[in-house]
N, C-alpha and C positions, 0 to 999 in steps of 0.2 A: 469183452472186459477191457480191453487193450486199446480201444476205442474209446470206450466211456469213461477209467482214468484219464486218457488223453485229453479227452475234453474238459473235464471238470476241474483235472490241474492247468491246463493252459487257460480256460474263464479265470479259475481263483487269481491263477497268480495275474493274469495281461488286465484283470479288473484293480486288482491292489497295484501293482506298479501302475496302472495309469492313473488311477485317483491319486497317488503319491507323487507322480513325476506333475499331474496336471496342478495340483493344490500349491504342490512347492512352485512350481515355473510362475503361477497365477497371482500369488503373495508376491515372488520377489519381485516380477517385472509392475506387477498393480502398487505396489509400495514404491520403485523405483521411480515408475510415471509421473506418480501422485505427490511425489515429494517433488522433484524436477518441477513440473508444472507448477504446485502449488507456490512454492519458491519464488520461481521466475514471475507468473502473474501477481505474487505479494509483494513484492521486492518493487518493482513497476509498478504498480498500483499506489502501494506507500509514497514511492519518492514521488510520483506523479503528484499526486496529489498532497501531501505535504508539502513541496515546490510552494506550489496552487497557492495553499492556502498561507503557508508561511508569506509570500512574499506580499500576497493580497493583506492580510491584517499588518504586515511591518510598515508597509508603505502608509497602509490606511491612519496608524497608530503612531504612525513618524511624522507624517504629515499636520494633522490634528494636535501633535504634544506642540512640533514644532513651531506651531500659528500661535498657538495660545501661549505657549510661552514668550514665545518673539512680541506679539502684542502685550507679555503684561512688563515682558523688560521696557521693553520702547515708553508705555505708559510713563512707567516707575520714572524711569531716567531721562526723558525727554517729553511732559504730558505736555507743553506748548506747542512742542513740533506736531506732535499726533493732532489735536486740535487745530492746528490750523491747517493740514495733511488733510483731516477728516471733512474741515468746509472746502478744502479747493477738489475735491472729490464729491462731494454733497451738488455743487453746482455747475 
């Protein structure tokens, strides 16, 4: 008898404390990781490539306003000079 209580209180309780100590350990360190990691590779990832792209379209979008508008002032305000700019370039 002393035996088989034995047993079957040391199974119940070493089965419930260890699904309760492995379940809690398992969430906090699995949430812990998971958050840290996710963070750090979104964080890096975002600014990487926002960089990227920000600096790719400002330059692309600064360059293109900047010609076209520089050529329609120049027009406006000096069409002679462009015109005779435009034949000594032509030939």
């Amino acid at each position: 008898m002393g035996l088989e209580m034995g047993l079957e209180m040391g199974l119940e309780m070493g089965l419930e404390m260890g699904l309760e100590m492995g379940l809690e350990m398992g969430l906090e360190m699995g949430l812990e990781m998971g958050l840290e990691m996710g963070l750090e590779m979104g964080l890096e990832m975002g600014l990487e490539m926002g960089l990227e792209m920000g600096l790719e379209m400002g330059l692309e979008m600064g360059l293109e306003m900047g010609l076209e508008m520089g050529l329609e002032m120049g027009l406006d305000h000096h069409p002679q000079q462009c015109v005779q700019q435009e034949q000594y370039f032509d030939s």
